[in-house]
C-alpha positions as semicolon CSV with decimal commas, in nm:
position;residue;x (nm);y (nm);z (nm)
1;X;-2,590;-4,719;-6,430
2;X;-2,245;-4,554;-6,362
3;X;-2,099;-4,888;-6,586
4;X;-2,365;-4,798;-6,845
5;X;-2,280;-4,388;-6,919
6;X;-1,924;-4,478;-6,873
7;X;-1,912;-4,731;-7,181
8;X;-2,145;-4,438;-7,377
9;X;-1,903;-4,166;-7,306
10;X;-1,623;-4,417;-7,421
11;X;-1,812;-4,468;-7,719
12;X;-1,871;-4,161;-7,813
13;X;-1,479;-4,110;-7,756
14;X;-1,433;-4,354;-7,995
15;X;-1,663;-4,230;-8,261
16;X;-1,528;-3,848;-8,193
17;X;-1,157;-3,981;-8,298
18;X;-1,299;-4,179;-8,564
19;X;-1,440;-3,900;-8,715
20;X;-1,183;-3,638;-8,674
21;X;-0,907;-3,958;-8,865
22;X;-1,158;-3,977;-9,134
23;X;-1,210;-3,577;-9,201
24;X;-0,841;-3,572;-9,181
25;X;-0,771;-3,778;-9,421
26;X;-1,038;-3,652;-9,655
27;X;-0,847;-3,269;-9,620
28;X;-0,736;-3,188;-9,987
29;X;-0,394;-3,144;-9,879
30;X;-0,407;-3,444;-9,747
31;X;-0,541;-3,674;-10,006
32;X;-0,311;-3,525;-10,257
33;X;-0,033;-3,640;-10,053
34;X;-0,109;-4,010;-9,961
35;X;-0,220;-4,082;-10,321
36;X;0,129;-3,943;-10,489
37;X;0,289;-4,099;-10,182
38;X;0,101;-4,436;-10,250
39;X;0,158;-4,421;-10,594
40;X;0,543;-4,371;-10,558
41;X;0,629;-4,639;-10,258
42;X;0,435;-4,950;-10,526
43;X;0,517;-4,826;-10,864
44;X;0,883;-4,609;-10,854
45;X;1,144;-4,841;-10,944
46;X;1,431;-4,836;-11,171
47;X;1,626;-5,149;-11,329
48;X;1,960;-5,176;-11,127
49;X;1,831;-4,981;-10,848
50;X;1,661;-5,068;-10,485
51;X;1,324;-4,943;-10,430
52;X;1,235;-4,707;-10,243
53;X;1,071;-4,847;-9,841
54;X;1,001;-4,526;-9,685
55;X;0,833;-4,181;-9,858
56;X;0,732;-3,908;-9,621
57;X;0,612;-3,515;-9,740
58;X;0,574;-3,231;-9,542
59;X;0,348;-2,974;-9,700
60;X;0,352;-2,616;-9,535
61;X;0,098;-2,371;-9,577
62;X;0,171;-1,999;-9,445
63;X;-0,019;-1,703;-9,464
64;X;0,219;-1,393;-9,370
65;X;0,107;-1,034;-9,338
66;X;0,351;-0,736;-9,243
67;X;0,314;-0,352;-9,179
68;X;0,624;-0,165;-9,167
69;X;0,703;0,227;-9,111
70;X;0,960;0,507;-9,119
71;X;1,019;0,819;-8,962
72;X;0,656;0,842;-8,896
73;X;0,510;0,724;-9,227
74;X;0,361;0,348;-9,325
75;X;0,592;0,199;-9,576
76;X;0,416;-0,129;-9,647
77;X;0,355;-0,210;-9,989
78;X;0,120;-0,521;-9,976
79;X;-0,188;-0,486;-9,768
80;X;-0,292;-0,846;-9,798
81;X;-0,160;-1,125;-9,624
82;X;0,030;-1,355;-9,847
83;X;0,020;-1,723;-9,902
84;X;0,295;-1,950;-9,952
85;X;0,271;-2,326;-9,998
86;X;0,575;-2,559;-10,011
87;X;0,634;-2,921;-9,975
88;X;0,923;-3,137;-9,925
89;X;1,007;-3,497;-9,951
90;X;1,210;-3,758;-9,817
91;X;1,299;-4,078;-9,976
92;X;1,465;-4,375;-9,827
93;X;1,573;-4,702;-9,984
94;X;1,703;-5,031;-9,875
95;X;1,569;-5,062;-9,538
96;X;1,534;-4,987;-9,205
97;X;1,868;-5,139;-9,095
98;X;2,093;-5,010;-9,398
99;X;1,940;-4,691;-9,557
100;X;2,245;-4,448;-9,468
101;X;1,971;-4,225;-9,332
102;X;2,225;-3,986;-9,169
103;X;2,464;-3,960;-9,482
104;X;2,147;-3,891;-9,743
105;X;2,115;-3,508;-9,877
106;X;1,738;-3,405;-9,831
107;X;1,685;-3,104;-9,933
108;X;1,461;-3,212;-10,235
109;X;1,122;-2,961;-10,197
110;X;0,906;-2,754;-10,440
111;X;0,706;-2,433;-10,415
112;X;0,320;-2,509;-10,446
113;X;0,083;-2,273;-10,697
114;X;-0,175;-2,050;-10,539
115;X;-0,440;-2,250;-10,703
116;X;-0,541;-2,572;-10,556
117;X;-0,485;-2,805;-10,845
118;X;-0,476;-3,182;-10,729
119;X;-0,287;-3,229;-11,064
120;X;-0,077;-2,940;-11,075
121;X;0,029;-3,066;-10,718
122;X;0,063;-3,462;-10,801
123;X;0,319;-3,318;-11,087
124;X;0,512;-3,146;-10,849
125;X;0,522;-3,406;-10,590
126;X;0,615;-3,650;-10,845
127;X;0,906;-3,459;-11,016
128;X;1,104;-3,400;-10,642
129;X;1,028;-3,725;-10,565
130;X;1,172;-3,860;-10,919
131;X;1,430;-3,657;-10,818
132;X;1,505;-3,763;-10,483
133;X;1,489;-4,148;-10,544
134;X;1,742;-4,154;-10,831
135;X;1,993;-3,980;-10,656
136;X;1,943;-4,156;-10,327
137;X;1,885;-4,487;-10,469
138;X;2,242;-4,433;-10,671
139;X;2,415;-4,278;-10,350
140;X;2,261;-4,615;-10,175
141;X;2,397;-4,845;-10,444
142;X;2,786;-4,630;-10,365
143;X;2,755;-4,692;-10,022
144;X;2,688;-5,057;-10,025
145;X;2,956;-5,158;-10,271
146;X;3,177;-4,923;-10,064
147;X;3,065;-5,086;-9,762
148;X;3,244;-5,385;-9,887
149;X;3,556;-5,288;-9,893
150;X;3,605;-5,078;-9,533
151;X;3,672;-5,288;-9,217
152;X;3,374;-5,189;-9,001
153;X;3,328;-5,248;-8,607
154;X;3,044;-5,493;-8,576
155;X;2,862;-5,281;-8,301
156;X;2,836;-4,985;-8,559
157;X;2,732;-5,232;-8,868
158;X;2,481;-5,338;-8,557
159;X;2,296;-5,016;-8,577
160;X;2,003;-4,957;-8,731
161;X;2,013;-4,639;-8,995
162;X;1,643;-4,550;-8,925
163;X;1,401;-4,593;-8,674
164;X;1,049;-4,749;-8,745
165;X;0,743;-4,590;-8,511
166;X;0,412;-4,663;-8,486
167;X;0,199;-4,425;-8,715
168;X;0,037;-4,135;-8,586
169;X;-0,279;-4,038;-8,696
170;X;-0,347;-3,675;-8,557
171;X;-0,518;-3,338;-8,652
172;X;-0,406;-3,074;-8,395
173;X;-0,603;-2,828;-8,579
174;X;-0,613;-2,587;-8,891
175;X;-0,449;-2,294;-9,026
176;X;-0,556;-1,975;-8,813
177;X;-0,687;-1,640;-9,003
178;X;-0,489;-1,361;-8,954
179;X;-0,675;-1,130;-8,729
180;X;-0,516;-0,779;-8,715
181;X;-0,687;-0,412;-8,641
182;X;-0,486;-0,273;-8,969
183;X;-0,569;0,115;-8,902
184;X;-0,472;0,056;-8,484
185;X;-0,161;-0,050;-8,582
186;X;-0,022;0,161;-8,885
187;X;-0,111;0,467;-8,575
188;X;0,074;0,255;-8,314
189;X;0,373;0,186;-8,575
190;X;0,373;0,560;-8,708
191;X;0,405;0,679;-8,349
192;X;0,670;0,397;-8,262
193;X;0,859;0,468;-8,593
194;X;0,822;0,910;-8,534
195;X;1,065;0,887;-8,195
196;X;1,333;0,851;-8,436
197;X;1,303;1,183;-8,611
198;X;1,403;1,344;-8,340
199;X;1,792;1,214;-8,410
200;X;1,825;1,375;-8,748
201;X;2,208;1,124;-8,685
202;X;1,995;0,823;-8,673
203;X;2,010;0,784;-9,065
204;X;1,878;0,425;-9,116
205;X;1,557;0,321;-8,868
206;X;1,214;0,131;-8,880
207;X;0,951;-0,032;-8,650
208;X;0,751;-0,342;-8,848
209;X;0,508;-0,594;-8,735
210;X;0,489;-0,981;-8,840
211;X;0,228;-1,189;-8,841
212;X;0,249;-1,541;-8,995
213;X;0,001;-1,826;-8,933
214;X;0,060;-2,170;-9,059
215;X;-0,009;-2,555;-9,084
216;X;0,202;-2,837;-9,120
217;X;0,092;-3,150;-9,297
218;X;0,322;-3,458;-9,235
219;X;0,227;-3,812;-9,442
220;X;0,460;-4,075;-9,453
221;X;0,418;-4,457;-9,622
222;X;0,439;-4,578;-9,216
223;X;0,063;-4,461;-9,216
224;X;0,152;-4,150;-9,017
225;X;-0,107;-3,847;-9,104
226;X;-0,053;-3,540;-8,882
227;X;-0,182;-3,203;-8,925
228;X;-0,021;-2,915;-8,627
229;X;-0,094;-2,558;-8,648
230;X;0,160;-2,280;-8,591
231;X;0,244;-1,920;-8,615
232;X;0,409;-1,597;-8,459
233;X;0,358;-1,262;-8,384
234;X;0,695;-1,050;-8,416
235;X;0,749;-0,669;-8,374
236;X;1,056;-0,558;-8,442
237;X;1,302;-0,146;-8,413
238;X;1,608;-0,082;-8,588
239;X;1,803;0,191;-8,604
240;X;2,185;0,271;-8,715
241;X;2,460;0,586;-8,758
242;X;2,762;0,613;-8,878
243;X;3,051;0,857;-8,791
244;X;3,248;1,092;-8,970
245;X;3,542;0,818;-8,945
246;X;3,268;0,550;-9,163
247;X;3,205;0,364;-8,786
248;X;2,870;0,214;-8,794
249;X;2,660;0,210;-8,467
250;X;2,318;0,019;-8,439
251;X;2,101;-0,140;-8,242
252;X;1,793;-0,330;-8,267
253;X;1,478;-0,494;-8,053
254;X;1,240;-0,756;-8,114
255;X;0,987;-0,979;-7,947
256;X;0,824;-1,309;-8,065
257;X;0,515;-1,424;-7,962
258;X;0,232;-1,656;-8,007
259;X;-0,062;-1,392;-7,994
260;X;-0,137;-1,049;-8,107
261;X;-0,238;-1,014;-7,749
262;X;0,066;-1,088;-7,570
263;X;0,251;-0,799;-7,754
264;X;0,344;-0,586;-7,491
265;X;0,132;-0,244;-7,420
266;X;0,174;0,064;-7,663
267;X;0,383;0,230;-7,415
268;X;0,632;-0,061;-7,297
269;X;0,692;-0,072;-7,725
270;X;0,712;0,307;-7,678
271;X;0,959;0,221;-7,383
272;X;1,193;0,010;-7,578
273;X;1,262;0,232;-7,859
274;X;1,362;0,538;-7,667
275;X;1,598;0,256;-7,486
276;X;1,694;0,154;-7,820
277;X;1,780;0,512;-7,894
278;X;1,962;0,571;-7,624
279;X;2,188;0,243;-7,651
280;X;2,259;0,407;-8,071
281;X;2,387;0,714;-7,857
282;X;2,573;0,565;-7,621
283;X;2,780;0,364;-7,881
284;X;2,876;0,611;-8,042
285;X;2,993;0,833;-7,778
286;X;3,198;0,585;-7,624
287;X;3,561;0,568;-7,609
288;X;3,717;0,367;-7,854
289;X;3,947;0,161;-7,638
290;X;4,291;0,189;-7,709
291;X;4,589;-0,059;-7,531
292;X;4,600;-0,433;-7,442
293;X;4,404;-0,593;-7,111
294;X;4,440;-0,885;-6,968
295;X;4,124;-0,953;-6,712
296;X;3,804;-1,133;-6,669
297;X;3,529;-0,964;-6,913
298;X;3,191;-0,979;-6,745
299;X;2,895;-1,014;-7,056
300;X;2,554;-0,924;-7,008
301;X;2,205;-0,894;-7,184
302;X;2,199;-1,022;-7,541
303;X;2,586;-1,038;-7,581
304;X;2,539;-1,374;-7,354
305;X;2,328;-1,556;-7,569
306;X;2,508;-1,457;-7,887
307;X;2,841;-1,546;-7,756
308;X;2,733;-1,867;-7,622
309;X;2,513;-1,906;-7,957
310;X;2,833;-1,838;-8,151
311;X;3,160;-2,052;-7,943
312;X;2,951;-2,348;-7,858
313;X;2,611;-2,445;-8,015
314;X;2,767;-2,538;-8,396
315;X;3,064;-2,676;-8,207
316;X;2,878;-2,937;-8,001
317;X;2,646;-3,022;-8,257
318;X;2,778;-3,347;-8,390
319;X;2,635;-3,626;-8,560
320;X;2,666;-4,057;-8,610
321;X;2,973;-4,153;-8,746
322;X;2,989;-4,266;-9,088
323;X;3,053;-4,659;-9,116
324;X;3,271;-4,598;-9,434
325;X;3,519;-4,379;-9,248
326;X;3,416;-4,072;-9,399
327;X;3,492;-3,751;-9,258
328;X;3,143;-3,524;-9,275
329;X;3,338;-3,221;-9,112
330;X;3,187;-3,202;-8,805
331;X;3,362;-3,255;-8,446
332;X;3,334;-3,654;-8,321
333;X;3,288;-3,532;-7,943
334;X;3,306;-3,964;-7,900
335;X;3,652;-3,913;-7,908
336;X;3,641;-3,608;-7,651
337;X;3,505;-3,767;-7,418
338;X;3,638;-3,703;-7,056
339;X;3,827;-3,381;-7,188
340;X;3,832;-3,052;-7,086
341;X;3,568;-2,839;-7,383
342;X;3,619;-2,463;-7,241
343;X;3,810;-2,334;-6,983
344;X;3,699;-2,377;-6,628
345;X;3,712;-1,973;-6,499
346;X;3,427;-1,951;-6,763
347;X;3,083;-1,917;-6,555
348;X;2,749;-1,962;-6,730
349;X;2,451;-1,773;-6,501
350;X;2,076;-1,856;-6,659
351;X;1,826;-1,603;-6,498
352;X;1,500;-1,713;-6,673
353;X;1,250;-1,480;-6,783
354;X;0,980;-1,711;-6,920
355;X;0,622;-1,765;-6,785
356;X;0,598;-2,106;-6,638
């Protein structure tokens, strides 16, 4: 008996993911994109040129809504959340082995109409993609013949340029609605953005909230068909002086998160912008400092992140090196390896503050 509900549960399993792949593939979105994408990986080819193996578009769809005040008073303009649709594409030719994947430009995309025209959107798709194949497919045809004439260490020419996977098909859901109590929070934001008018110095200030949902639709000629979900909730204070001398002091807070109910309370916001205040005022009280010194500097709070953000993460970012020899601009750490990157009285603490 156990045997026999076991098999039905793993049948209806089954059926559950067969029916969520099918209703996937029958979104709009969707079926515009595999049948431009179709289309384009039998049917683009120029004479002279390689065709094109691999096709894969990413379609966004955002809603965004915002509500922003000053000194007391609601400054937003549009009341509405706004949609956005954009889509880009990526084009490969040759093959998986040779495609110069990692020296290819792909920044070939196209804003989508309001309107949900399968045409409209077919036109668009097909005049990036035009777009994208004759400029790859002649950057492909440079490559090779300049491929030809470099000496080339066999384990590099080894390497494949692009992986193949096995296609996904998977919905992780839909685009949410923006849910927001509008009147709650123009009072919240008025009350936020009125502590400032008690600094008549504080010349430039505002408290805003922003609220984007979105969904991500990824189809590729592999067979791959994903739609993923996404979205924020930010609220942001900002508020700046200046002194007699032209000196500009500021200071700003913000927190990101996934739900309108994990903002923090009313009165932590309220909290933050007094602190906010009070960090504008201490700035520009302080003493300019005036002399040479010669010490350790101890850096806390957001000036950790931001220095770290600033000396190291663009620095270490690096990427394959080219097999023609060409030099992309970015630091071959390959060639650092072993050697001293910073200096070693530098001491990196992490105190984490996120919910496990």
């Amino acid at each position: 008996m156990r045997a026999k509900i076991f098999f039905l549960t793993l049948l209806i399993g089954f059926a559950g993911s067969a029916t969520l792949a099918q209703d996937l593939k029958d979104n709009f979105y969707v079926k515009v994109l595999n049948d431009e994408l179709q289309r384009n990986i039998t049917r683009l080819h120029l004479p002279d040129l390689e065709k094109p193996f691999y096709i894969a578009y990413n379609l966004q769809n955002v809603n965004s809504y915002s509500l922003n005040s000053e000194r007391g008073e609601i400054t937003t303009v549009v009341k509405t959340p706004v949609n956005n649709k954009s889509v880009s594409v990526k084009l490969r030719v040759g093959d998986y082995h040779r495609n110069f994947d990692y020296m290819m430009y792909d920044g070939y995309f196209a804003n989508l109409p309001d309107e949900a025209s399968a045409d409209e959107y077919r036109r668009l798709l097909w005049l990036e993609t035009d777009r994208a194949y004759k400029n790859n497919a002649r950057q492909f045809s440079g490559f090779m013949s300049s491929l030809k004439r470099v000496s080339v260490d066999e384990k590099e020419l080894a390497l494949d340029d692009l992986a193949r996977i096995t296609p996904v098909v998977k919905d992780f859901g839909a685009i949410q609605p923006i849910q927001i109590d509008t009147k709650k929070w123009e009072q919240h934001l008025q009350s936020l953005s009125a502590l400032f008018n008690a600094y008549p110095k504080i010349t430039t200030s505002y408290c805003r909230l922003l609220i984007s949902s979105a969904e991500n639709y990824i189809v590729s000629s592999e067979g791959s068909v994903i739609r993923k979900p996404g979205g924020a909730v930010t609220f942001m204070a900002y508020g700046a002086t200046a002194d007699e001398e032209g000196n500009n002091y500021n200071s700003s807070y913000s927190i990101t998160v996934k739900q309108m109910d994990e903002l923090p309370t009313p009165e932590q916001l309220q909290a933050s912008v007094k602190e906010l205040i009070s960090k504008i005022q201490q700035k520009e009280q302080a003493k300019a400092f005036e002399g040479a010194y010669m010490g350790p500097v101890l850096f806390v709070g957001n000036a950790v992140p931001d220095i770290v953000n600033q000396c190291f993460s663009s620095a270490l970012q690096t990427r394959r090196k080219s097999v023609l020899g060409y030099n992309s601009g970015e630091t071959n750490y390959e060639e650092k390896l072993g050697q001293k990157l910073v200096a070693t009285d530098l001491t990196v603490t992490a105190i984490p503050s996120l919910k496990k």
